[in-house]
C-alpha positions as CSV (number, residue, x, y, z in Angstrom):
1,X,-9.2,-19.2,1.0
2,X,-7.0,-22.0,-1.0
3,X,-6.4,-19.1,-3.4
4,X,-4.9,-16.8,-0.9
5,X,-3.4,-19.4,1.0
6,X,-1.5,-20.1,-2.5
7,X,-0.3,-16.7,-3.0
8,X,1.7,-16.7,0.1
9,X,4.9,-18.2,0.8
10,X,5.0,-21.1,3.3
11,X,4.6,-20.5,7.0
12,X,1.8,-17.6,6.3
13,X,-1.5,-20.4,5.7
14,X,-2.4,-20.0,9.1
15,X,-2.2,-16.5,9.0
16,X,-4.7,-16.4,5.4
17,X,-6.9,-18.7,7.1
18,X,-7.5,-16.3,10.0
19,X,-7.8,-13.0,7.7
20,X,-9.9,-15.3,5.1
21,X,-12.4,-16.6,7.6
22,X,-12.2,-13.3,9.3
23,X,-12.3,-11.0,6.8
24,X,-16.6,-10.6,5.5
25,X,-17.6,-11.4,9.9
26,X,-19.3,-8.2,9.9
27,X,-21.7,-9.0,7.2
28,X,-23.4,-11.0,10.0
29,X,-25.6,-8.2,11.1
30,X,-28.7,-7.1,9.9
31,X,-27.7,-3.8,8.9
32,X,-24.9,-5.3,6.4
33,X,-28.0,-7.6,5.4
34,X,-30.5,-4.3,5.1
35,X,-28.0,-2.6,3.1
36,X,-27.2,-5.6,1.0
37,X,-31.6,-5.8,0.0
38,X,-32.7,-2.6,0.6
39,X,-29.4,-0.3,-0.5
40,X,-29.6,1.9,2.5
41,X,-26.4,3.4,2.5
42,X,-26.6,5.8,5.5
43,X,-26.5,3.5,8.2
44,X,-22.9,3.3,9.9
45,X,-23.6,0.2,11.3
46,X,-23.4,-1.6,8.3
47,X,-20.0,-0.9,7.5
48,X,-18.6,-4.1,8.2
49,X,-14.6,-4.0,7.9
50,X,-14.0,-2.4,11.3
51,X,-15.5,-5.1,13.5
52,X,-14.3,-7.9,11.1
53,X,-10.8,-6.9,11.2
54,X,-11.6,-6.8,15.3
55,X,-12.6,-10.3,14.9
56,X,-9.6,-11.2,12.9
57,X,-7.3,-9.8,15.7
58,X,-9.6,-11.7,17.8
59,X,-9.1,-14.9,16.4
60,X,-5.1,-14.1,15.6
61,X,-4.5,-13.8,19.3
62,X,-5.6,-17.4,20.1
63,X,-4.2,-18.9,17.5
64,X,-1.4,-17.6,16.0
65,X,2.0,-17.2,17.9
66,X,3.4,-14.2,16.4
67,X,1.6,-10.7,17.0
68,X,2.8,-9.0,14.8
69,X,1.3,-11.5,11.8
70,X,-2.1,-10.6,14.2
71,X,-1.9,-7.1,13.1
72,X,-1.3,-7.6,9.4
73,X,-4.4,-9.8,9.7
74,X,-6.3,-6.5,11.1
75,X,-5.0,-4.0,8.7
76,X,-5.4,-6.2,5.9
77,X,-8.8,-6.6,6.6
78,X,-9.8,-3.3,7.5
79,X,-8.5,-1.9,4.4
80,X,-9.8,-4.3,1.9
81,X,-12.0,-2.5,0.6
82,X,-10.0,0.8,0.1
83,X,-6.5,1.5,-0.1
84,X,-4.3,0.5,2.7
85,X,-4.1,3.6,5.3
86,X,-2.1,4.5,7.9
87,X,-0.9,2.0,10.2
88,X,-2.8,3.3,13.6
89,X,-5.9,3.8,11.8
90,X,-8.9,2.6,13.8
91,X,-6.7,2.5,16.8
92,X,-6.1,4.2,20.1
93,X,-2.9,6.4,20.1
94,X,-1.9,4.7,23.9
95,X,-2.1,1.6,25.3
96,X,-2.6,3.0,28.7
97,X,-5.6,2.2,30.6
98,X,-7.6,5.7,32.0
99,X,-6.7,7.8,29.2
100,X,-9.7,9.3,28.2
101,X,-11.1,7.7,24.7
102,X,-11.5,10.4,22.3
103,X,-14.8,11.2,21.0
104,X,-14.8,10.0,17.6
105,X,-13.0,7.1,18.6
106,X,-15.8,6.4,21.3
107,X,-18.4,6.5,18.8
108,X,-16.8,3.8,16.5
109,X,-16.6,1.5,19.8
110,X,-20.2,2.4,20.5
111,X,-21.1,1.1,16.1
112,X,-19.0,-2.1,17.5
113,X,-21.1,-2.9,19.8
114,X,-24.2,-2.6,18.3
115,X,-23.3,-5.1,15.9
116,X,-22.5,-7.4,18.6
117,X,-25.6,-7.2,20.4
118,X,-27.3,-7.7,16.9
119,X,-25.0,-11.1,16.2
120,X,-26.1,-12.3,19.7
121,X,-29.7,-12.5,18.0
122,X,-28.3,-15.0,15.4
123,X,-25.5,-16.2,17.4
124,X,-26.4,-20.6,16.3
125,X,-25.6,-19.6,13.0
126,X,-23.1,-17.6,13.1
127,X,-21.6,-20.7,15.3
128,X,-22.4,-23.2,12.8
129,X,-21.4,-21.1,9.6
130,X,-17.7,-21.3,11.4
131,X,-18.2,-25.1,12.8
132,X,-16.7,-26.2,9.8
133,X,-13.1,-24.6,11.0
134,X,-13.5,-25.4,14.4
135,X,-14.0,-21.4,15.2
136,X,-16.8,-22.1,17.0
137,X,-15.2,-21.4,20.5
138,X,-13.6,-17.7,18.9
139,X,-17.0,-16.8,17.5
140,X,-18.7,-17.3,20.8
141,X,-16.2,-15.6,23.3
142,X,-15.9,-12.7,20.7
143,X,-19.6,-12.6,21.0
144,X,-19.6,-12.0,24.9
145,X,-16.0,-10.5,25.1
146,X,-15.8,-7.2,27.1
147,X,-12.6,-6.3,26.5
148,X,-12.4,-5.1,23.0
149,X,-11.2,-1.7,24.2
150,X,-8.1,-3.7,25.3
151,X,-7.5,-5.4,22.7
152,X,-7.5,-2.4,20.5
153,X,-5.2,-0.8,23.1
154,X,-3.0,-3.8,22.3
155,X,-2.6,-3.5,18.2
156,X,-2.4,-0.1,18.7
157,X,0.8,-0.9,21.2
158,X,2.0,-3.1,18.1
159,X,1.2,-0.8,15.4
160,X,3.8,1.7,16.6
161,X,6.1,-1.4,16.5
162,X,5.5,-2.2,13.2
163,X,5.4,1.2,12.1
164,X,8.9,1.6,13.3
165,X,10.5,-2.1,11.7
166,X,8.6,-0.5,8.4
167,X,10.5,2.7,7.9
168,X,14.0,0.4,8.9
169,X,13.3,-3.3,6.7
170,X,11.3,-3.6,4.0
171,X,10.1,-7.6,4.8
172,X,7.8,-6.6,7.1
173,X,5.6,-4.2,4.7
174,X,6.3,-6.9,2.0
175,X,5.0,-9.2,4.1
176,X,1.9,-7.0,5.1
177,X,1.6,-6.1,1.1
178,X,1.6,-9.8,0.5
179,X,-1.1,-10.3,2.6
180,X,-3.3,-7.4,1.6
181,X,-2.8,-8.5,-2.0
182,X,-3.8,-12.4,-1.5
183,X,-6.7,-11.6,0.8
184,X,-8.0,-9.2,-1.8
185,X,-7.1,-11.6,-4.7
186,X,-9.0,-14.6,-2.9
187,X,-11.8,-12.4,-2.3
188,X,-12.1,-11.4,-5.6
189,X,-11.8,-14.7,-6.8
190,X,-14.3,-15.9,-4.3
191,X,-17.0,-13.2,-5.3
192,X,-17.0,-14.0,-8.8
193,X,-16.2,-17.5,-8.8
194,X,-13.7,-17.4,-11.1
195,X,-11.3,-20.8,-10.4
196,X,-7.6,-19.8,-10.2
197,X,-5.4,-21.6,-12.3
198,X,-2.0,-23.4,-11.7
199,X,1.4,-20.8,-12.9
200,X,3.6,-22.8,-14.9
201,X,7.0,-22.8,-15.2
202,X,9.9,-23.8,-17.7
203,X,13.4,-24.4,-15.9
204,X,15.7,-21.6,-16.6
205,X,18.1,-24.2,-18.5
206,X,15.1,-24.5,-21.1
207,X,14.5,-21.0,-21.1
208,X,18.4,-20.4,-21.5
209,X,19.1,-23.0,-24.5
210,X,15.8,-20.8,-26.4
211,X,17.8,-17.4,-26.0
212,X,20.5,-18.7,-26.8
213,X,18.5,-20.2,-30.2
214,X,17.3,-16.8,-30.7
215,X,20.2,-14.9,-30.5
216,X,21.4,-17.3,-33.1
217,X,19.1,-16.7,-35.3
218,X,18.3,-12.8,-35.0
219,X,22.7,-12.5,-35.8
220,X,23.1,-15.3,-38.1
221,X,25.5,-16.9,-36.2
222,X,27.9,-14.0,-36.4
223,X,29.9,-12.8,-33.3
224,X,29.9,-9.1,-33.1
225,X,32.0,-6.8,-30.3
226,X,28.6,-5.6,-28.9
227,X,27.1,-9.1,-28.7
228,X,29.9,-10.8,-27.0
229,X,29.4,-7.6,-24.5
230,X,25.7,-8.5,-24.2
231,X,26.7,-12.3,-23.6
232,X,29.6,-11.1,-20.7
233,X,26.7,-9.2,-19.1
234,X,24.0,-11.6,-18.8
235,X,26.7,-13.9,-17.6
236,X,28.0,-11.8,-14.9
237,X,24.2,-11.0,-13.7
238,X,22.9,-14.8,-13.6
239,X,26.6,-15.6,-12.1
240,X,25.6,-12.7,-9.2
241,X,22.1,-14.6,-8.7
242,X,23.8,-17.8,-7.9
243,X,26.5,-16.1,-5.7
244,X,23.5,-14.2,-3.3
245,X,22.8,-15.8,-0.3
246,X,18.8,-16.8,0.4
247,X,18.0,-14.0,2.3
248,X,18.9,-11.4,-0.4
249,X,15.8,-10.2,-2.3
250,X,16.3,-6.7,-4.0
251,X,18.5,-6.5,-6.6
252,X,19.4,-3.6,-9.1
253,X,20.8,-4.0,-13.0
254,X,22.4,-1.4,-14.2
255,X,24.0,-1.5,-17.4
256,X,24.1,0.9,-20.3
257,X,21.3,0.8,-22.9
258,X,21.2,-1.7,-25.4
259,X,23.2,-4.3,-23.4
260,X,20.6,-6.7,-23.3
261,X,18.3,-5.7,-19.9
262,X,15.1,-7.2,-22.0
263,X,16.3,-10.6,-21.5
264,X,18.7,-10.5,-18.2
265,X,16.3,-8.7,-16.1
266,X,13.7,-11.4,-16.8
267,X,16.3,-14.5,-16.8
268,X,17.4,-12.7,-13.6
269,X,14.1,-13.5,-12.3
270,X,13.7,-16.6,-13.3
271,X,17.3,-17.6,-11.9
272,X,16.4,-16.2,-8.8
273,X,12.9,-17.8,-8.4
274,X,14.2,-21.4,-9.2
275,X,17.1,-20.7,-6.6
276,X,14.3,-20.2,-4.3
277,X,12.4,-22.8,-5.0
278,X,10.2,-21.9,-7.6
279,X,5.9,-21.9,-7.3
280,X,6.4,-17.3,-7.4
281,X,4.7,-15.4,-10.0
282,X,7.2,-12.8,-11.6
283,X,5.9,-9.1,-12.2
284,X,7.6,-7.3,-15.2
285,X,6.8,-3.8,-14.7
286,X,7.4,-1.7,-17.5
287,X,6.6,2.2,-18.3
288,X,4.9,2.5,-21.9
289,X,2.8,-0.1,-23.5
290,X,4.9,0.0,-26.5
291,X,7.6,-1.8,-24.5
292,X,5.4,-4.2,-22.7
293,X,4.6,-5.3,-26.3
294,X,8.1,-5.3,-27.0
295,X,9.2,-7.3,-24.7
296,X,6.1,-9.3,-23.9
297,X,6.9,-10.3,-28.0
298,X,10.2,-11.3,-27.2
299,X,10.2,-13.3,-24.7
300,X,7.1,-15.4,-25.6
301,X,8.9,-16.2,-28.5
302,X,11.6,-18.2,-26.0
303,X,8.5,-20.2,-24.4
304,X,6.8,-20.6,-28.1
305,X,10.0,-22.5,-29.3
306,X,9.9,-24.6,-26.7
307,X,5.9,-25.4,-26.0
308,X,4.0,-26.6,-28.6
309,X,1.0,-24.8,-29.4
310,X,1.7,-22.2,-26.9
311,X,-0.8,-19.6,-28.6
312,X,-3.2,-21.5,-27.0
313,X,-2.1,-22.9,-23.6
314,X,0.3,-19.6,-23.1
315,X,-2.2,-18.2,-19.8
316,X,-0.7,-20.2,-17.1
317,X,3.2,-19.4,-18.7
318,X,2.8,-16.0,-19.4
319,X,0.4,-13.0,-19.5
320,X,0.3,-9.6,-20.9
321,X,-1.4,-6.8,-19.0
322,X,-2.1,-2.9,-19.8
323,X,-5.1,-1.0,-20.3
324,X,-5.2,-2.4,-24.2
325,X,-4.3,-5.8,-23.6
326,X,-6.4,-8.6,-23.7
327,X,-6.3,-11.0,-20.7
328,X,-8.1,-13.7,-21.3
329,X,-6.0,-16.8,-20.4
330,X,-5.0,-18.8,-23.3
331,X,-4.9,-22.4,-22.5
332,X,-5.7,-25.5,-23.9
333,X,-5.5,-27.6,-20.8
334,X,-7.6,-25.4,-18.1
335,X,-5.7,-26.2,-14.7
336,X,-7.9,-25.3,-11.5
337,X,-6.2,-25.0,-8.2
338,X,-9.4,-26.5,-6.2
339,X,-8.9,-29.6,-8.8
340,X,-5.4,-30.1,-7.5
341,X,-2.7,-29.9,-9.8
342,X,-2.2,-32.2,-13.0
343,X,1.1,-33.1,-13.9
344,X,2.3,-33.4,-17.7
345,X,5.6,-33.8,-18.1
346,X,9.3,-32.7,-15.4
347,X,7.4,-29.1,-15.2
348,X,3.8,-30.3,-13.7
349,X,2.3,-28.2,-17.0
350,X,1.7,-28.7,-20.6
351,X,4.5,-29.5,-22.6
């Protein structure tokens, strides 16, 4: 949970708490439990992300204020174990009462129930798994709540919401991606108990100063018409960085090739992540792996000049990724996020 809880941005821990805690409830029934021993793989009623995101929604309601962070909490979970699908899946098209249920739909409701009745059989532990959250009170009036065609009436109401704000601003299925992404994360991180560790950062002024080193030494101190360009460009972008206000967050570069994107898309990034605060992972995306290594190459050299021994602490700094690329982290000093963080030096990492 700490994991997903760290890959959100501030104001969203309730919110990976619930989805967290919510996420695997279904796996109470004996069905799941059949399937998990025996591998019978037939029986509906051990799929176990329908009711679990139910229960999610469940728990959302009563204690988180907005509703629409209560849906994100069901669709997350109800697609975490296949890709995300559309918004209203699972869902009753209306949220009037006395419109006939469809038949398909009815006979999901009908699976729902059947795991209920079975977690009734084990309800004391079920209670005293969650004790330890204080969701004791949730698990129990989930347990005997009768309303469940309501509820689902009600994120279906909010999914055409949502599905609306999606299609006009893209926060709200950045938020939902976010979500999605660190539930899935934690959970993999959970499952294999892998400890996360810490990101590091340099400042950008760091960063900037070893650039500025390596242009240096890549032109031998000569000033040529195309570098000063260069120079006047990554000016102008980090210049534009500081001049956006907080709640801009796309941004486009567009300048011709060989003007330097390599380094100001990623100095862009780090501008705009120290402006904000810093503690976000940035995500170079490129289209070949020859340029990954290419730029990967390059700007490792900036954090090599300034770490020492960096081919072996590089992990938390910086990591290559493509279907030839080995990632391992690389560090000396292994920094686990359920150890708390470790401090060396103005960065809080290995210097």
């Amino acid at each position: 949970m700490e994991n997903a809880k760290y890959s959100l941005k501030s104001g969203w821990d309730k919110t990976a708490e619930v989805a967290c805690l919510s996420h695997d409830f279904g796996k109470y029934t004996i069905y799941f439990q059949n399937r998990l021993h025996y591998g019978n793989r037939n029986d509906e009623r051990a799929d176990h992300s329908y009711i679990s995101a139910l229960f999610g929604a469940f728990a959302g309601m009563r204690l988180l204020k907005d509703e629409n962070h209560v849906f994100y909490i069901y669709h997350a979970i109800l697609c975490h174990h296949k890709s995300v699908s559309g918004l209203r899946d699972g869902l009753l098209e209306t949220d009037k009462k006395g419109v006939e249920i469809p038949k398909a739909f009815q006979h999901k409701l009908d699976i729902v129930c059947q795991q209920i009745e079975d977690m009734k059989n084990h309800r004391a532990e079920i209670i005293q798994d969650y004790s330890s959250w204080n969701y004791e009170e949730i698990v129990d009036e989930f347990l005997d709540h009768s309303g469940l065609e309501n509820l689902i009436r009600k994120l279906g109401k909010l999914a055409y919401g949502i599905e609306s704000r999606f299609k006009k601003y893209a926060d709200n299925y950045i938020y939902f991606q976010s979500l999605y992404s660190a539930l899935i994360s934690g959970d993999k991180f959970s499952a294999s108990d892998t400890p996360m560790i810490l990101p590091c950062e340099l400042p950008f002024v760091t960063l900037n100063g070893s650039r500025r080193i390596s242009v240096e030494e890549r032109t031998k101190g000569i000033k040529s018409e195309m570098g000063i360009v260069r120079e006047e460009i990554f000016t102008n972008i980090m210049n534009s960085i500081e001049e956006q206000p907080e709640y801009s967050y796309l941004y486009s570069i567009t300048s011709p090739t060989g003007t330097g994107k390599t380094y100001a898309g990623f100095f862009a990034a780090v501008k705009l992540n120290e402006q904000l605060g810093g503690g976000r992972k940035i995500i170079y995306a490129l289209p070949f792996t020859s340029i990954i290594n290419q730029n990967f190459n390059e700007i490792y050299k900036l954090y090599a000049r300034e770490i020492r021994d960096f081919e072996k602490r590089s992990g938390p700094y910086l990591m290559k990724h493509h279907s030839l690329a080995d990632v391992d982290y690389q560090t000396k000093s292994m920094m686990w996020i359920n150890k708390g963080p470790r401090c060396f030096g103005k960065t809080g990492c290995p210097m």
